[in-house]
Structure formats: structure tokens, C-alpha cells
C-alpha positions as CSV (number, residue, x, y, z in Angstrom):
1,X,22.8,-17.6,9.3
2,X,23.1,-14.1,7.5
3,X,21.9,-15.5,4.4
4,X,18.9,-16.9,5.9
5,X,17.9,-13.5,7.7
6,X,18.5,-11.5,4.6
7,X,16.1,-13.6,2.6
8,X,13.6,-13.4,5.3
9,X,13.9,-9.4,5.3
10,X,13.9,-9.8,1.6
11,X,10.7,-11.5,1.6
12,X,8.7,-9.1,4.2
13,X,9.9,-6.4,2.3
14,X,8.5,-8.3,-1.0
15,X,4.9,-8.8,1.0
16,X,5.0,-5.4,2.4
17,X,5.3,-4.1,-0.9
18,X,2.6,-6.9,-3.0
19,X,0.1,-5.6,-0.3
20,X,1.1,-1.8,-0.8
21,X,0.0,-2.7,-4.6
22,X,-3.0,-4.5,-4.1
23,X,-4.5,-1.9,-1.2
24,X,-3.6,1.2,-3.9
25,X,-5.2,-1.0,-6.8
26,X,-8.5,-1.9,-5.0
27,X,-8.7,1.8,-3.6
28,X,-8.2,3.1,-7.0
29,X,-11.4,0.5,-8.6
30,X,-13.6,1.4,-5.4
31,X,-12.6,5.1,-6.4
32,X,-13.2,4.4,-10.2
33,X,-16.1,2.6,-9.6
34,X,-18.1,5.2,-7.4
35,X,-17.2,8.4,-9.5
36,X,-17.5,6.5,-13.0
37,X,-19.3,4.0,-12.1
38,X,-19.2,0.2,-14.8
39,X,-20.1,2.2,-17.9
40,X,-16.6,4.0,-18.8
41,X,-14.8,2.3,-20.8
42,X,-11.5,2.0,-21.2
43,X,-9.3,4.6,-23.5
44,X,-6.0,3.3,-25.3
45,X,-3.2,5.4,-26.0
46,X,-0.7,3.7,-28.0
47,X,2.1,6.7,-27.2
48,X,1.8,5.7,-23.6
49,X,1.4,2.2,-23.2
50,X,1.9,2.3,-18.8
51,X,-1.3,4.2,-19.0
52,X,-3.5,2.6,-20.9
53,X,-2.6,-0.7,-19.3
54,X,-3.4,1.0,-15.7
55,X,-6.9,2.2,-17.3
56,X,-7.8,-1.6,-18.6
57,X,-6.8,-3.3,-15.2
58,X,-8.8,-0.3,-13.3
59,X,-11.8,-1.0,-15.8
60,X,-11.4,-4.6,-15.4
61,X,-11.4,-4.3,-11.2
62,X,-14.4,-2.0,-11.9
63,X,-16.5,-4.6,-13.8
64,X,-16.0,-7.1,-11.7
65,X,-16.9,-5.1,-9.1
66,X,-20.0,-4.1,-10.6
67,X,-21.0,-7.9,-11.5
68,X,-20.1,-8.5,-7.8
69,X,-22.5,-5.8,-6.3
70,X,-25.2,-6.4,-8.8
71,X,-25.3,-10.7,-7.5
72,X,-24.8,-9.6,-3.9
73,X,-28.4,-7.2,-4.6
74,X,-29.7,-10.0,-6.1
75,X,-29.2,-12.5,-3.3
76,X,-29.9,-9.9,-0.2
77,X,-33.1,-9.4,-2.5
78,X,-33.7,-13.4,-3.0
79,X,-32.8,-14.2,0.6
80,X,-35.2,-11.5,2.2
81,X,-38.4,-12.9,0.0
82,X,-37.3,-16.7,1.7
83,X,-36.9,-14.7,5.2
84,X,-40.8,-13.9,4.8
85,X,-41.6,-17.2,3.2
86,X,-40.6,-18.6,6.3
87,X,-42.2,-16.3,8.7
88,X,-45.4,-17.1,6.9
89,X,-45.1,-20.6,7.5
90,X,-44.3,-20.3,10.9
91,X,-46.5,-18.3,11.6
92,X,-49.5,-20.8,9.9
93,X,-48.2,-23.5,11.6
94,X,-48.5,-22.5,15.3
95,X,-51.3,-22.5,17.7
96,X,-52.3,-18.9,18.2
97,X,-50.9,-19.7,22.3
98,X,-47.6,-20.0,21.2
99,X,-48.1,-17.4,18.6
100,X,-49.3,-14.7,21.9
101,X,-45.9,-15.0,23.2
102,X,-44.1,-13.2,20.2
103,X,-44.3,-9.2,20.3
104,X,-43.2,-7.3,17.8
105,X,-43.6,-4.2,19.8
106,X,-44.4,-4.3,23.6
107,X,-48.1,-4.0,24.6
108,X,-49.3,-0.7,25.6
């Protein structure tokens, strides 16, 4: 029964620290990303190897973060055209009754 408590210690302990890793990680991208921005690129230092690896996995979090925010623009953008393409319609096909019921601002 020992055994079987140690491992599970063992293993919060493990996810404790995976999630430690992963939170300093995307902190240091979102940090990289908004004082650097996607156009650094990466330096390599062959003396210090630990470093340079840290600088390729930050620039490789940063591109992808830049790919992500540049699709997200680009669907908000797409999706907000359709949002008016569909007001049009609805708006052509109702009876101007039903079309006296919806304010956009309250009538004075």
C-alpha cells in the first residue's frame, strides 16, 4: 500500500512540475513575442548549447504564435463581413412591420 502512495505522490509531483514548465514556457513566448515580436530570429552559440536550444524553442513558440494570431485576424475579419451579409439579407427579406419592431437605439 506504501508503494502505491509513493507512486501517486511521485506522479503529482511529476504533473506539478510538467505544468510549472509549460506555464514558464508559454509566459516566456507571450513575453518574447510582444517585446520582439515573429521577426527575431534565433542566435546559436555553439559554446553554450542549453542556450541556444532555449532561444530556438522560444522562437519556435513565437512563430507559431504569430501564425496563430495572424489566422485568428483573419477569421474575426471573415466572420464579421458574413455577420453583415446576413444582416443584409435579413433585413431584405422582411416586411418593413416586422422590421419597425427592431431598434437599434430607443426612439426619442
Amino acid at each position: 500500500m506504501a508503494a502505491f502512495e509513493l507512486t501517486s505522490l511521485f506522479t503529482g509531483f511529476l504533473k506539478l512540475a510538467l505544468l510549472t514548465v509549460v506555464v514558464l514556457y508559454a509566459g516566456l513566448v507571450l513575453m518574447s513575442y510582444g517585446t520582439d515580436g515573429s521577426r527575431e530570429r534565433p542566435r546559436f552559440d555553439l559554446r553554450d548549447p542549453a542556450t541556444s536550444a532555449e532561444r530556438i524553442l522560444t522562437w519556435l513558440g513565437v512563430v507559431t504564435l504569430a501564425w496563430c494570431v495572424r489566422g485568428a485576424a483573419r477569421t474575426f475579419a471573415m466572420l464579421t463581413e458574413e455577420s453583415a451579409v446576413v444582416g443584409e439579407w435579413f433585413l431584405r427579406r422582411h416586411a418593413p412591420e416586422t422590421l419597425a419592431s427592431f431598434h437599434t437605439r430607443p426612439r426619442e
